[in-house]
C-alpha positions as CSV (number, residue, x, y, z in Angstrom):
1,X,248.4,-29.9,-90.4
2,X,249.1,-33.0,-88.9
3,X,252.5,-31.0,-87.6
4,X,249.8,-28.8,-85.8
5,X,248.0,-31.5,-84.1
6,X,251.2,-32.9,-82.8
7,X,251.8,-29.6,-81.5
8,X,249.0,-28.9,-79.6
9,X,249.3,-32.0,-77.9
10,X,252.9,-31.1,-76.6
11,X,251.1,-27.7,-75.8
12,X,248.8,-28.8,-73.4
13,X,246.1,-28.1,-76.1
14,X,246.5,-24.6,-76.1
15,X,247.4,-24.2,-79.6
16,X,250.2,-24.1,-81.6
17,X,253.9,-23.8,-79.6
18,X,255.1,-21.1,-82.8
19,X,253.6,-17.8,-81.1
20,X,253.1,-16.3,-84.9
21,X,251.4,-19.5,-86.3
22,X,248.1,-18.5,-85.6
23,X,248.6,-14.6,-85.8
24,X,247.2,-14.5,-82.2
25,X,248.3,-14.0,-79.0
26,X,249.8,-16.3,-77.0
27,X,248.0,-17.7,-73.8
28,X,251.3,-15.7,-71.8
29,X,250.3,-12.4,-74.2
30,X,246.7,-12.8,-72.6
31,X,247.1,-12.9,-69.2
32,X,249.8,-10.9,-68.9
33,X,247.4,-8.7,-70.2
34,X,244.6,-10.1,-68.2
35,X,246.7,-9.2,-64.8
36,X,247.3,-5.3,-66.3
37,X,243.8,-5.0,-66.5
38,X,242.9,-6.6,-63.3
39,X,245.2,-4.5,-61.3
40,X,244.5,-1.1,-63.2
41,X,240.6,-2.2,-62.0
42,X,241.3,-2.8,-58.5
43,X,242.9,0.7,-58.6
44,X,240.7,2.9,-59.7
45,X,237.7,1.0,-56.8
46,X,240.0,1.0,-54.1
47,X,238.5,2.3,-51.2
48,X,240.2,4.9,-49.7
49,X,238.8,4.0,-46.0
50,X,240.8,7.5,-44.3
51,X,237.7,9.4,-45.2
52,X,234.7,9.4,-43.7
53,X,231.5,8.9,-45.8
54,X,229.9,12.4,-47.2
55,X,226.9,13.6,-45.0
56,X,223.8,13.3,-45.9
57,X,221.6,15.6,-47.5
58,X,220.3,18.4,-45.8
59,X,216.0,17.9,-45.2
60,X,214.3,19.5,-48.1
61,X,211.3,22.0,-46.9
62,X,208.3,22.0,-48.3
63,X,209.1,25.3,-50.0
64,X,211.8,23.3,-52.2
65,X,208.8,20.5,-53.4
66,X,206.5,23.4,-54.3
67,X,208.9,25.0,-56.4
68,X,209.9,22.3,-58.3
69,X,206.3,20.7,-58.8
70,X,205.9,25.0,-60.2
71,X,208.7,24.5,-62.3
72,X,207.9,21.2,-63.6
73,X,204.1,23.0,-64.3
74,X,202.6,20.2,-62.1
75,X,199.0,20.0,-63.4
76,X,196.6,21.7,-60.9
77,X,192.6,20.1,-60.2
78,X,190.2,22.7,-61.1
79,X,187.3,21.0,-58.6
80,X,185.9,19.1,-61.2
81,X,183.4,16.6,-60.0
82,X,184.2,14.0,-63.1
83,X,185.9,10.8,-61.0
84,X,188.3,10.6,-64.3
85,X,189.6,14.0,-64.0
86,X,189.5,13.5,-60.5
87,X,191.9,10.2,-60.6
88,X,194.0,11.1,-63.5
89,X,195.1,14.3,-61.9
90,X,196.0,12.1,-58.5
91,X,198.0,9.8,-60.6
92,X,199.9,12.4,-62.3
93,X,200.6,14.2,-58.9
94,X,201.8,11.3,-57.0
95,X,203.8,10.1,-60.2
96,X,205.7,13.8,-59.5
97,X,206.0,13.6,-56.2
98,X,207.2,10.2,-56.0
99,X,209.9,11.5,-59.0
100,X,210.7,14.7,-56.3
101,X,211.3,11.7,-53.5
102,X,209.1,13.6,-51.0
103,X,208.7,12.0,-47.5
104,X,205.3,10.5,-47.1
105,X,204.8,12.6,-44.5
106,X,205.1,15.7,-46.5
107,X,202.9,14.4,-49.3
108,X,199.4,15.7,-47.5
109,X,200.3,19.0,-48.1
110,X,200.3,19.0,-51.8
């Protein structure tokens, strides 16, 4: 143990200078490994800047927002004159149409 100690001292503190005395890797092993790692990363993010960016979306009618508040069997007000009804249908409609991302401009027509 007091071998070790020595060791480590001559190692810069980095452990033992006998690569299998730990049954680790040595701090070479690690970032050797490190830098694999690192550069197989920066590969797979690189940019490749020869493309231009995708276009954007095309506008979505309103016939596309009525559709999918049909599919999604959007809760319909039946006129009641209850506030509660009233306001809890109005919450779940905006939570949908806020889900759908429709312009605020479009939303006064649901």
């Amino acid at each position: 143990m007091a071998g070790d100690r020595i060791s480590d001292r001559n190692n810069g503190g980095e452990g033992s200078s006998n690569p299998n005395a730990g049954g680790g890797l040595s701090r070479e092993d690690l970032m050797a490994i490190a830098t694999i790692v690192a550069t197989t990363l920066q590969g797979l993010v690189k940019p490749n800047n020869n493309q231009a960016p995708p276009p954007p979306p095309p506008p979505r009618g309103t016939n596309f927002y009525y559709e999918s508040l049909r599919k999604n069997k959007a809760p319909t007000f039946d006129g009641s004159h209850d506030h509660e009804v009233a306001q809890t249908w109005m919450n779940n409609i905006e939570t949908q149409l806020r889900l759908l991302e429709v312009q605020t401009r479009l939303k006064w027509m649901f």
